[in-house]
N, C-alpha and C positions, 0 to 999 in steps of 0.2 A: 504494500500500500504506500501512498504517497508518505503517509506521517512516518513511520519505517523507515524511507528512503529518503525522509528528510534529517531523521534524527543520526543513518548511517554516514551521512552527510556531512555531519560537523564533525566527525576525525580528523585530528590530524591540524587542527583549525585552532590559531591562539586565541581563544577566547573564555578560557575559565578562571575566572577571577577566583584568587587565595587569600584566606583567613590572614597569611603571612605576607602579605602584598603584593602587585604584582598578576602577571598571568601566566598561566598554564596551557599544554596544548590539549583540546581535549581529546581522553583517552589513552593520554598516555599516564604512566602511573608516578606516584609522589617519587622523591629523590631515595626514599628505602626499597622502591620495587614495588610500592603495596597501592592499592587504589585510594584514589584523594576521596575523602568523605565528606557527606551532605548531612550538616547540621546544624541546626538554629543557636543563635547566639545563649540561652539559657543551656541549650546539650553541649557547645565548647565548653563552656567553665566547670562541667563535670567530668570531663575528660581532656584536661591541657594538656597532657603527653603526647596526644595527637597534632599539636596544633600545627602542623608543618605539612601536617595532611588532610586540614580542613581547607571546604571552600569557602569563599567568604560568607560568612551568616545573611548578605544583602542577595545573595541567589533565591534564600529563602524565603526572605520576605519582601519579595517582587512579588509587586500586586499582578500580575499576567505570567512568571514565569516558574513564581515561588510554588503553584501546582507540582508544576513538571519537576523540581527537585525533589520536591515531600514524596509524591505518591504515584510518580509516574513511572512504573518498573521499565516499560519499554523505551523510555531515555532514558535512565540509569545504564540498563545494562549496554545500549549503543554506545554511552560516554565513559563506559567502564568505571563508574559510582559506586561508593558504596553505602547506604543507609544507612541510619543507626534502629537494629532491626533489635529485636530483644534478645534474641541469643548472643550478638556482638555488644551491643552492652554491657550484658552478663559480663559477657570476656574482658573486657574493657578500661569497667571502672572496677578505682581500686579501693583498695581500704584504706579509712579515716585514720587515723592516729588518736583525735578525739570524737564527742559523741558530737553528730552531726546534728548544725543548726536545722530551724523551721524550713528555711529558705534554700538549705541545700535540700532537704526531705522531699519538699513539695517539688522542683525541679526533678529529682527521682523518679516519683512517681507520676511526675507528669509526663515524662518522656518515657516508663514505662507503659505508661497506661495510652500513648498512641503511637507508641510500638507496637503495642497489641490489637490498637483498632478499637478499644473500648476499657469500660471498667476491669479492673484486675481483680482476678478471684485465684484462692487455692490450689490450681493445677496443678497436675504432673507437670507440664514444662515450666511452670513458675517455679514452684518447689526446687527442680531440678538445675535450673538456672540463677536463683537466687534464695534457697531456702537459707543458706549460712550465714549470709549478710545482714548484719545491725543495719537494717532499717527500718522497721514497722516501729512507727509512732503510736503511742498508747497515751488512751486519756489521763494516765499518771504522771505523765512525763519523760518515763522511760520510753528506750525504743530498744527493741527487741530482735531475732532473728526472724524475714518474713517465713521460713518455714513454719512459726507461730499462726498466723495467718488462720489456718485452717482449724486452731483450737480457741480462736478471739473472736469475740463478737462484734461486728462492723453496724452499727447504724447510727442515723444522724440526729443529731441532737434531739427535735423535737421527739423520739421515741423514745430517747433515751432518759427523757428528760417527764414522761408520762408514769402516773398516778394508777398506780392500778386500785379498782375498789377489790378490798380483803371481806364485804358481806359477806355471809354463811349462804345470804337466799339466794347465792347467784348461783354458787355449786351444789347446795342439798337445799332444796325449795321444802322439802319436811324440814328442817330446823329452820325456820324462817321465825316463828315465833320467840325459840331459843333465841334466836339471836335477837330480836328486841329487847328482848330482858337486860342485855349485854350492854356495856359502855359502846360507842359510834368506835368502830374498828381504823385503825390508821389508815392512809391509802401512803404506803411505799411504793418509790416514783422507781423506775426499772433498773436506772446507772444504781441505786443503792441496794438493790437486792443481787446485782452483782458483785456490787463490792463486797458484800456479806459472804457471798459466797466465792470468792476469790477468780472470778473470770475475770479475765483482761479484757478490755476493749478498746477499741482501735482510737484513737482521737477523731471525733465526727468533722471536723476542719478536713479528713483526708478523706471521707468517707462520700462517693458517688450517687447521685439520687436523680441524676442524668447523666448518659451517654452521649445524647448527642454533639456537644461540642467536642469529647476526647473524640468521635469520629469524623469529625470535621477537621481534618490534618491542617486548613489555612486558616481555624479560627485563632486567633489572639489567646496568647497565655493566659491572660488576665480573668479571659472571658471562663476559663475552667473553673469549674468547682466541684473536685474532692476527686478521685482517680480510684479508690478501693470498691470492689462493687460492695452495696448496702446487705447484710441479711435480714433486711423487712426496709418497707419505705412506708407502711401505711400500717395501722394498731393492727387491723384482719391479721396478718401476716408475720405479727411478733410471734403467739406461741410457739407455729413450727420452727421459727428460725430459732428461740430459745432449747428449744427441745433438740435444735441436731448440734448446736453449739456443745451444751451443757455435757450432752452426749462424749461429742468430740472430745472435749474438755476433761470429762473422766476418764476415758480412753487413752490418751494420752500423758497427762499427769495425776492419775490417780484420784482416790476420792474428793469429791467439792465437800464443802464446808457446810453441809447442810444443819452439822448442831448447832450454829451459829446465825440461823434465820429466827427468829422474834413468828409467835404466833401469826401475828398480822401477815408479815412476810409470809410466809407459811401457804398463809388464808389468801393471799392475793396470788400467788402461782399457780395454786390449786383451780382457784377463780378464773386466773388467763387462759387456763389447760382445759379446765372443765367446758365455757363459755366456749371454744374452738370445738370441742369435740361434740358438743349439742349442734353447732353452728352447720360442722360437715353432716353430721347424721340426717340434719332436715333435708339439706343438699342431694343426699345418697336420695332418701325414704324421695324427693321430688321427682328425681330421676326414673326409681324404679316402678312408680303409682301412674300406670297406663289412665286416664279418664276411661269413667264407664261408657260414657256418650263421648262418642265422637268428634260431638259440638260443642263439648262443653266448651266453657267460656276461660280464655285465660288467666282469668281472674280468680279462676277456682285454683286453675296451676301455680299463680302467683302466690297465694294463702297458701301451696301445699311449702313451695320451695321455701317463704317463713319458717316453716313450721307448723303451721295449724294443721289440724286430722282434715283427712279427705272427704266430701259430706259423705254421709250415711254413714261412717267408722266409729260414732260414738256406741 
């Protein structure tokens, strides 16, 4: 195609501006033998070893051509480029001496996280590429190995930052009366009933609650917010994410701290578990309740998926 034999075109051609000043021919490779790399001015300052083999960071943020460096494989590979792809990263960058600021972190992860095309979650190739590296930032202020990743709870502040009610009525609707008799039960917000129980959690500053700009390879740094995918983004969606964490989290390092949850605490888990598993059970009982009529009205279906009895089942 024309675009192919335009991009085989530029070999050989002085026209690649360098990080080091100056131009290069393109295609031909840095003064070590290796290919000149394509990286924006926040990916040079986390890899300055390279700098003799970057191009200039203004490649990349050309409004018309900064495309074709970011995400365009098929000029890359004509111009013999190399990206900063997440497995060369890995390779890459190296180890701190001390603990790494906010500012180097979020560069981290923001360049891993459109390496990858989108939020970062636990994987084999993540793990495998970066489990051993001090970098997962936790709400404590430590930062940890992301191999952790997979045993930390990732979500953003507002959930983290939610009241769960600890009622009795909500999980045993028979002690409902019991429980009036009872003083107003606390509502323990989620970040403290982890803490109780000694789960890490990620710092929600780094935590992803959209994708689209880390897939948007020419939007503006600035414009990101958070790169770790979320495990819940909305309350629906806490319990299971609590439940494969907690899981994880035992699995891993041994038993949670559960003699160390407060009644209430206790009462509000029970409460987030119980309220999820009525929630799916209507869902199920909706699914599998064919209407006896035909015609019936959606409206009957709607009441069933609630949870109301289907008519005539009382």
């Amino acid at each position: 195609g024309g675009a192919k034999g335009g991009f085989a075109n530029l070999v050989g051609l002085l026209l690649l501006p360098l990080a080091s000043g100056g131009l290069a021919y393109v295609g031909q490779a840095s003064r070590g033998g290796e290919p000149h790399v394509v990286a924006t001015v926040q990916q040079q300052t986390l890899l300055p070893h390279l700098r003799s083999r970057f191009v200039s960071p203004e490649c990349t943020a050309h409004e018309t051509l900064g495309a074709y460096f970011l995400h365009n494989d098929e000029f890359l590979r004509a111009a013999r480029l190399q990206s900063v792809t997440l497995s060369f990263f890995a390779q890459q960058l190296q180890p701190l001496q001390m603990q790494p600021s906010a500012t180097y972190l979020h560069t981290v992860w923001q360049t891993m996280g459109r390496s990858a095309g989108g939020a970062i979650k636990p994987t084999p190739e993540v793990v495998e590429l970066f489990g051993s590296k001090t970098l997962l930032p936790l709400r404590s202020g430590q930062v940890v190995a992301v191999g952790e990743l997979s045993s930390t709870l990732a979500l953003p502040a507002p959930l983290l930052q939610l009241e769960l009610d600890g009622a009795a009525s909500h999980w045993a609707p028979q002690a409902s009366q019991a429980a009036d008799a009872e003083p107003a039960a606390a509502r323990p917000r989620v970040d403290e009933l982890m803490s109780t129980l000694a789960v890490p959690v990620v710092d929600p500053a780094f935590v992803c609650v959209d994708e689209a700009p880390l897939k948007d390879q020419t939007a503006a740094a600035e414009a990101l917010a958070g790169y770790i995918a979320a495990d819940a983004t909305e309350p629906h969606q806490l319990a299971p994410a609590l439940v494969d964490k907690l899981g994880a989290r035992d699995a891993a390092h041994g038993a949670l701290e559960w003699s160390q949850l407060s009644r209430d605490g206790s009462r509000a888990l029970l409460g987030l578990f119980a309220e999820h598993h009525v929630r799916e059970e209507a869902v199920a009982m909706a699914q599998d309740w064919p209407p006896a009529d035909p015609d019936a009205s959606t409206e009957e279906a709607r009441e069933a998926a609630n949870g109301s009895p289907p008519p005539g089942s009382s």
